[in-house]
matplotlib code that plots the C-alpha trace (Angstrom):
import matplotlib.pyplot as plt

x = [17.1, 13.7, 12.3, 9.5, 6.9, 3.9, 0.2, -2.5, -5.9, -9.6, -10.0, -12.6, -9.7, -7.0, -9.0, -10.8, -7.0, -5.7, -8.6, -7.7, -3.7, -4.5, -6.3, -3.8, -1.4, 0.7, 1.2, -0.4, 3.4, 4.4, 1.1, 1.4, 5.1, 4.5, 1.7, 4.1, 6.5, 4.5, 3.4, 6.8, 8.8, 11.4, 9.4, 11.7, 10.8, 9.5, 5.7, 5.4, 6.7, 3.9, 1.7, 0.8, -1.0, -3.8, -3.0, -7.1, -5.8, -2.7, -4.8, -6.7, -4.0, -4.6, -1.4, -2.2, 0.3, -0.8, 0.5, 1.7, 1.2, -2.3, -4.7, -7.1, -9.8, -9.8, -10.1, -12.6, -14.1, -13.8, -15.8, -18.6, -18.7, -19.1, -20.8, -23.9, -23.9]
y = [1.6, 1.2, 3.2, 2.8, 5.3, 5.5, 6.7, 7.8, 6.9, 5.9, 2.3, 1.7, 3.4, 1.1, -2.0, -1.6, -0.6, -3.3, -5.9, -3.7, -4.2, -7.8, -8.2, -6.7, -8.9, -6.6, -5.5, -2.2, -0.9, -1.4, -0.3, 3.3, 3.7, 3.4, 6.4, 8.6, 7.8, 8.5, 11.9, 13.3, 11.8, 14.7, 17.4, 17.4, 14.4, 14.6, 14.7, 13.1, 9.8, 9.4, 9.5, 6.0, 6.0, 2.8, 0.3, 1.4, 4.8, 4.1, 2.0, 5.1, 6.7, 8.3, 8.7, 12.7, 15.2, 18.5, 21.1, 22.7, 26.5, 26.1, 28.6, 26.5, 29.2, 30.1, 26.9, 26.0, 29.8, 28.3, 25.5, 27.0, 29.9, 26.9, 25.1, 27.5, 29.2]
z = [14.2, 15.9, 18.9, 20.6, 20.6, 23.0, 21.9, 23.3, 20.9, 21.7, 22.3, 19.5, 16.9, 18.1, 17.6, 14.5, 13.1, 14.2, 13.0, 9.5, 9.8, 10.1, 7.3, 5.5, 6.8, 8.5, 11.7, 13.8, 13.8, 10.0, 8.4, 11.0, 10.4, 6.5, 7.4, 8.5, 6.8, 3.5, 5.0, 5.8, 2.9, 1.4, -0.7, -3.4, -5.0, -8.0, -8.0, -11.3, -10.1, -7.2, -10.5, -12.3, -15.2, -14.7, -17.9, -19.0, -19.6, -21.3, -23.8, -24.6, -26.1, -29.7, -30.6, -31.7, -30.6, -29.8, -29.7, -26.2, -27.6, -28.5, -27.9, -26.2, -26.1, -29.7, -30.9, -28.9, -29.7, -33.7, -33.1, -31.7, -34.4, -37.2, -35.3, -34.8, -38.0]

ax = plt.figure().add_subplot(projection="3d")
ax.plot(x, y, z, "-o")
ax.set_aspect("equal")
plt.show()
């Protein structure tokens, strides 16, 4: 159900949003309720599915698993030691 809502903006705001909403092909009302709507949306969704992984990154995959209990700071402590000797 929509319901009107009255705002109260600067002039110079209103207009250069709605030059914008147009070039987006979409109107001053969609492209604000889509704001808000975006800004209040229920907290418990899951945060991992507002995440998208661009295709560039996903081709950078190495295929290496590592390990989750690694001890990053040792390892990285190792490599240095060797590495300086």
């Amino acid at each position: 159900m929509d319901t009107k809502l009255t705002l109260k903006l600067d002039k110079s705001v209103i207009e250069r949003a709605k030059v914008y909403a147009a070039s987006q092909n979409r109107s001053l009302s969609k492209m604000i309720e889509s704001y808000l709507q975006s800004l209040t949306e229920s907290s418990t969704k899951n945060q991992k599915e507002d995440i998208e992984i661009s295709d560039f990154v996903k081709k950078m995959a190495t295929g290496v698993k590592v390990p989750l209990d690694i001890d990053l700071k040792y390892k990285y402590g190792s490599f240095l030691a060797k590495k300086y000797r």
